[in-house]
Backbone bond lengths (Angstrom), bond angles and torsions (degrees), N, CA, C in turn:
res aa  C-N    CA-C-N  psi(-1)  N-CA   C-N-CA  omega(-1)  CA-C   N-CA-C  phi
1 X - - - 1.448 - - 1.517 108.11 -
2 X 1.534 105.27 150.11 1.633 102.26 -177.67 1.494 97.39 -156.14
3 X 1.570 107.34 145.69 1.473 130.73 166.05 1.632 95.59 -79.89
4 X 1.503 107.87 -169.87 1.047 135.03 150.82 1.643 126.03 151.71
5 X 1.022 110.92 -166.71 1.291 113.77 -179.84 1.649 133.02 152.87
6 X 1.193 131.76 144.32 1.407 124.45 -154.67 1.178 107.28 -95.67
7 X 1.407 108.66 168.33 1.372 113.38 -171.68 1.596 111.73 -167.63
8 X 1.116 134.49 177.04 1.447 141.39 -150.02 1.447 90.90 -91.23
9 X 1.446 139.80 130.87 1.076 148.26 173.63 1.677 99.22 -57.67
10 X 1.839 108.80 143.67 1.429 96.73 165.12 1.801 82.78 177.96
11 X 1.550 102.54 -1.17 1.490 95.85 -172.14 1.995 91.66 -111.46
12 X 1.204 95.27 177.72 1.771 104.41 -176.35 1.686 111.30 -77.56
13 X 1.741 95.83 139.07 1.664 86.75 157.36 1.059 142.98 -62.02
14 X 1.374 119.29 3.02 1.876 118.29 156.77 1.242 105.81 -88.52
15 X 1.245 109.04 136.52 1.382 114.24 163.62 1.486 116.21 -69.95
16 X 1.389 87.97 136.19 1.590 110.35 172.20 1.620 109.82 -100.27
17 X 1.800 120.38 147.42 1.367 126.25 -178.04 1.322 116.77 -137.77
18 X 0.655 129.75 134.90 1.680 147.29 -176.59 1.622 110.89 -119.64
19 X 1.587 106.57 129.88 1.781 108.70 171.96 1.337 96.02 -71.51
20 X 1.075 122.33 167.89 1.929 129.85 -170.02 1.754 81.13 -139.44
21 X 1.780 124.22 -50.60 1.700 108.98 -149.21 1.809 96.30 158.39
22 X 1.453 98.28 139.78 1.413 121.85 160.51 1.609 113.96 -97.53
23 X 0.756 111.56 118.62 2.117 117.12 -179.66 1.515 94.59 -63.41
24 X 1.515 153.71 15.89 1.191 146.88 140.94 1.493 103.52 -151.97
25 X 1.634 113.54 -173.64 1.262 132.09 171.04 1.172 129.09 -109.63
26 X 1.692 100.87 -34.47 1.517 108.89 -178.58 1.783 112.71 -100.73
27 X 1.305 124.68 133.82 1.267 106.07 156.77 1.687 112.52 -112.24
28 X 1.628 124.38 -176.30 1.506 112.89 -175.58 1.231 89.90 -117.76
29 X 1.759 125.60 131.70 1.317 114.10 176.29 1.924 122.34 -64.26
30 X 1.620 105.49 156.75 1.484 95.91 -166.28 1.665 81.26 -167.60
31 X 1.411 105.80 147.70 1.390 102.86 174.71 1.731 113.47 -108.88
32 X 1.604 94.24 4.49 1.477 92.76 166.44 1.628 95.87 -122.52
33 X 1.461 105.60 -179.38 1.791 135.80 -173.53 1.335 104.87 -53.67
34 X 1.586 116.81 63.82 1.879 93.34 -163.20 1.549 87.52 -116.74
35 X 1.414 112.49 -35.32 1.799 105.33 -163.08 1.735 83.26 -116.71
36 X 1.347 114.23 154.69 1.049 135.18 178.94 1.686 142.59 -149.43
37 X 1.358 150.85 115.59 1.516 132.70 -162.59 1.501 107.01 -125.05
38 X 1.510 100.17 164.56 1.686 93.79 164.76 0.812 137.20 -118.32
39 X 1.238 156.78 126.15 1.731 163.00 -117.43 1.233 107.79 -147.95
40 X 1.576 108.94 108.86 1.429 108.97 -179.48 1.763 106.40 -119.88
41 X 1.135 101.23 163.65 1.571 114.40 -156.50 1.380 101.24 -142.05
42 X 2.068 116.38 140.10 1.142 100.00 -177.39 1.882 95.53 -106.04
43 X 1.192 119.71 178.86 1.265 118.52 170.03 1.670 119.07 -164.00
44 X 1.051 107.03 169.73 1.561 130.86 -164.03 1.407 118.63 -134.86
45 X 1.495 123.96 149.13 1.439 104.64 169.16 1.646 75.28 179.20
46 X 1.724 112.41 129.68 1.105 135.64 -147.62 2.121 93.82 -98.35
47 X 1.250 104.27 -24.67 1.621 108.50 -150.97 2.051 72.87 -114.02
48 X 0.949 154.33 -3.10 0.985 148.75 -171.43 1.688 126.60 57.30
49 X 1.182 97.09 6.53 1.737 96.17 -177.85 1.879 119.61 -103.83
50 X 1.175 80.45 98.25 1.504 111.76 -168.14 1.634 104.77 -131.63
51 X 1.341 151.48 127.50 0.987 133.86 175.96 1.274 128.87 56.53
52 X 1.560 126.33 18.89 1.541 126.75 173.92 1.263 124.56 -81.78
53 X 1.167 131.44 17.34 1.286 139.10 169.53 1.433 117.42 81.68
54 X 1.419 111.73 14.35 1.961 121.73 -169.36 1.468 87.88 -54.33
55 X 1.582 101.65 127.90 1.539 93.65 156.82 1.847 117.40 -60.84
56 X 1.563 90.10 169.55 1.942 90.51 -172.12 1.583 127.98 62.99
57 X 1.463 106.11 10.31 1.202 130.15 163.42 1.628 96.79 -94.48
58 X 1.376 100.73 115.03 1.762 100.02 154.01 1.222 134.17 -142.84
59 X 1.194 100.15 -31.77 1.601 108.87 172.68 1.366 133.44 -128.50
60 X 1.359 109.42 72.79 1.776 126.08 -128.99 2.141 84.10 -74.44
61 X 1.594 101.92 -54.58 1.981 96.25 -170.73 1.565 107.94 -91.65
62 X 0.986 119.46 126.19 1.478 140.79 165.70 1.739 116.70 -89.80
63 X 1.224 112.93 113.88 1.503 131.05 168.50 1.533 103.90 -82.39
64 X 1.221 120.76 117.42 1.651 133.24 142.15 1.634 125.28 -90.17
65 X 1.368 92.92 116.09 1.963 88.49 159.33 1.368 127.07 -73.48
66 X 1.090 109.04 104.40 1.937 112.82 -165.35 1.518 95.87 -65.09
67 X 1.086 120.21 18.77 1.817 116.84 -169.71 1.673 103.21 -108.12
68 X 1.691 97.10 -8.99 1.702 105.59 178.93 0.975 111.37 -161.33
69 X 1.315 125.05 15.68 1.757 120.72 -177.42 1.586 126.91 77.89
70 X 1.760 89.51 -7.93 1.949 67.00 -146.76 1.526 88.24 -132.40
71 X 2.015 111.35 156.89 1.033 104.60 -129.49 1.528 99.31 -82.46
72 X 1.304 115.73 169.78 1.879 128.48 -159.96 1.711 99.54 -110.35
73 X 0.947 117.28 -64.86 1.160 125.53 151.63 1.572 134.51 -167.28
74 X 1.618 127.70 -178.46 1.094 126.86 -158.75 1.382 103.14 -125.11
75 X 1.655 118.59 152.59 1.558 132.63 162.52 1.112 137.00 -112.05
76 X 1.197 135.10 132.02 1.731 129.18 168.71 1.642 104.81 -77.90
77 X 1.276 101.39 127.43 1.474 107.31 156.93 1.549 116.59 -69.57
78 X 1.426 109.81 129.76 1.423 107.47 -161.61 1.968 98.14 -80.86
79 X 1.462 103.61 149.45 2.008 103.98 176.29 1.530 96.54 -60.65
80 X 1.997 91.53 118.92 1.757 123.92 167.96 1.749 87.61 -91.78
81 X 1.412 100.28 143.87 1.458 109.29 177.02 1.586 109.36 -98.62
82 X 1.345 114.02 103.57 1.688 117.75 177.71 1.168 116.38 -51.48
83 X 1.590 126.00 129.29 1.367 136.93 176.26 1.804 115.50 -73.82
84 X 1.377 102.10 -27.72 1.745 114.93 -158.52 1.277 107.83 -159.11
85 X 1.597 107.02 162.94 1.908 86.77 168.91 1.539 114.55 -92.85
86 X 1.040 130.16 -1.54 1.600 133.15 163.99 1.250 110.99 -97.44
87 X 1.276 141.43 21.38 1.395 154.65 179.86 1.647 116.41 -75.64
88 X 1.660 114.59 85.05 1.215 103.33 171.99 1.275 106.42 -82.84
89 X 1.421 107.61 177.12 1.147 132.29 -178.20 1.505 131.38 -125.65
90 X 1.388 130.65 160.86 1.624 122.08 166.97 1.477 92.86 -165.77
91 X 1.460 107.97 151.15 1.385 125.98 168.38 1.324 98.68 -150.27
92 X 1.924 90.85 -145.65 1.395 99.58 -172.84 2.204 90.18 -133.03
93 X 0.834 133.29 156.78 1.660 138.03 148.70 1.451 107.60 -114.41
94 X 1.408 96.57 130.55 1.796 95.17 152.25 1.529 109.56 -127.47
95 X 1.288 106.43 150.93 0.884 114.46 -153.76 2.189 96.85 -123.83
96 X 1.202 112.50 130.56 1.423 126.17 165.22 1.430 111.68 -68.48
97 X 1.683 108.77 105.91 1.707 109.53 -173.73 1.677 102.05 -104.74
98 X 1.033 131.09 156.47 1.393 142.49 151.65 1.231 140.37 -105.78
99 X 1.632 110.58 136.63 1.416 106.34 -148.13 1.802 102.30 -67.36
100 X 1.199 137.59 -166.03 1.843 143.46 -101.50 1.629 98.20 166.02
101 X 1.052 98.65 137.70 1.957 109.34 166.31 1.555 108.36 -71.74
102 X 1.429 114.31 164.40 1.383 108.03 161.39 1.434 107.11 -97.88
103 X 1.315 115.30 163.81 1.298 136.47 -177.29 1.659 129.55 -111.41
104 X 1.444 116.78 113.59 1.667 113.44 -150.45 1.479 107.56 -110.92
105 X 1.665 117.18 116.80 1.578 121.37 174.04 1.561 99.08 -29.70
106 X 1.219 123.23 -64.54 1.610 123.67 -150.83 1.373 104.77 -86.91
107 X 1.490 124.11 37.86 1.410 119.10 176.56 1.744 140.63 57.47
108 X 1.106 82.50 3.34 1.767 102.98 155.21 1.444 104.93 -29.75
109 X 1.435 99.28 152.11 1.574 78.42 165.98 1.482 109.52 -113.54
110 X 1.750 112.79 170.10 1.459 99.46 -153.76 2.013 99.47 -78.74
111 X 1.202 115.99 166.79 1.686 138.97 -179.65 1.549 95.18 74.24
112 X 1.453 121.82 36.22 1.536 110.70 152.72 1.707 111.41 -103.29
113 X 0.979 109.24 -174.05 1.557 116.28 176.07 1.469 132.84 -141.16
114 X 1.621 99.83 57.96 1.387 105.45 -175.30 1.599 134.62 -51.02
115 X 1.028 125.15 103.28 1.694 111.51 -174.54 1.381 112.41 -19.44
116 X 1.280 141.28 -77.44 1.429 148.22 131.96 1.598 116.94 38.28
117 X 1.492 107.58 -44.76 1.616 103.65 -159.10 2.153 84.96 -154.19
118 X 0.923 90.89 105.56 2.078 105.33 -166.78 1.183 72.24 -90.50
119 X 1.252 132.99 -77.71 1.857 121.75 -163.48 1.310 114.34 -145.82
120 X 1.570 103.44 -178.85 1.500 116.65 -166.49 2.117 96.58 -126.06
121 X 1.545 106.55 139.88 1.210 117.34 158.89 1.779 107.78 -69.12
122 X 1.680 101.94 126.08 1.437 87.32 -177.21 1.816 86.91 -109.59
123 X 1.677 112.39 141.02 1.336 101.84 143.31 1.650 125.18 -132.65
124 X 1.289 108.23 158.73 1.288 100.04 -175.10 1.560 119.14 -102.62
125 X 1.203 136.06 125.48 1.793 119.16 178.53 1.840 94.54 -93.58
126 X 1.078 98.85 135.12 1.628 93.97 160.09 1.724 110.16 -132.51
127 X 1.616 96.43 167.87 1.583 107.37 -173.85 1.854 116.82 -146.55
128 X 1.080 100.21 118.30 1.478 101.00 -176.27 1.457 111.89 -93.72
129 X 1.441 115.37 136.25 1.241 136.20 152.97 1.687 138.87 -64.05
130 X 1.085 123.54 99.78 1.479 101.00 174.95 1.404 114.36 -74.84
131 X 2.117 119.72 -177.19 1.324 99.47 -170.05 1.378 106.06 -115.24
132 X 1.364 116.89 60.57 1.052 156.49 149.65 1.584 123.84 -97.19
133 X 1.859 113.48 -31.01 1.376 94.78 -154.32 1.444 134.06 138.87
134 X 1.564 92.40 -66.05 1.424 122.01 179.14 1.986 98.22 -64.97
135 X 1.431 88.40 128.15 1.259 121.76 -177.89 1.418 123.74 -98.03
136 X 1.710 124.52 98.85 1.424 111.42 -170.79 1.633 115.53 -74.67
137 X 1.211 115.09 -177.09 1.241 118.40 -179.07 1.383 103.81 -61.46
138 X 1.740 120.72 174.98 1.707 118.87 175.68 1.494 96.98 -100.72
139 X 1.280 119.57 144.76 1.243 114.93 143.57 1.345 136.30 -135.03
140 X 1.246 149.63 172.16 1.750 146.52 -172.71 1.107 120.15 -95.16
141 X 1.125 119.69 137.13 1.795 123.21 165.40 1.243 103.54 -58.56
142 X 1.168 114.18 -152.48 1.303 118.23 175.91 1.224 95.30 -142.85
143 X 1.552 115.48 146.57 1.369 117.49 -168.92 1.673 129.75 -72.93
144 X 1.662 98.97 134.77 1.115 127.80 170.00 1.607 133.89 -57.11
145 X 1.375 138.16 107.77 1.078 119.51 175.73 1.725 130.74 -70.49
146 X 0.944 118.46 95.87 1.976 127.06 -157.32 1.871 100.92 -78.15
147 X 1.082 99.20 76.35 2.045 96.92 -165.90 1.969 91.09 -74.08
148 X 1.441 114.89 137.63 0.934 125.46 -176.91 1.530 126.36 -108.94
149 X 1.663 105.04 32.27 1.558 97.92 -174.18 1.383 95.65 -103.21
């Protein structure tokens, strides 16, 4: 799902992103689609090309688990309809996340539930692409409670 809307250029052609909110705190670990939240994000983009349908555009926002580096998952910006050709833009996206295993110092392996380790802080960094290229800054959710029974 996505807001948006145009506006008088005055901000930069990279997009800029801001966390806005997670629709909960806690998720229950599961290694399938069982627990789930929503993550909304605000954004900007001065040249307006964000969501224009460029072919070879596909997966403009990238989710990282800061708990391993590596990426959690990815989004298409859904086609924003351009007002002008200098027409930036800003809204908001949220995005449907899915809950994640927990992760154990002593090598557990992850989706068990050791008495030892009840849960994991989850956070997420994400980073949007324009379809150009241009790479906004990263920024963090705010942390997740990852309960591991």
């Amino acid at each position: 799902m996505w807001l948006a809307c145009s506006t008088e250029p005055g901000f930069s052609d990279v997009p800029e992103i801001s966390f806005v909110s997670v629709s909960k705190d806690t998720l229950i670990q599961n290694s399938l689609n069982t627990d789930s939240l929503f993550l909304t994000i605000a954004f900007r983009d001065g040249d307006g090309d964000l969501g224009t349908g460029q072919e070879g555009v596909f997966q403009n926002i990238v989710l990282t688990d800061t708990r391993t580096g590596v990426i959690f998952d990815r989004f298409k910006i859904p086609n924003i309809p351009v007002s002008g050709l200098q027409s930036g833009i800003e809204g908001q996206i949220i995005m449907k996340v899915f809950t994640t295993c927990c992760i154990f110092p002593d090598g557990t392996p992850p989706c068990l539930n050791p008495s030892e380790f009840p849960s994991n802080d989850l956070v997420f960094s994400i980073q949007m692409t324009d379809d150009n290229g241009n790479q906004s800054n990263v920024i963090n959710t705010d942390s997740i409670l990852l309960i591991c029974d």
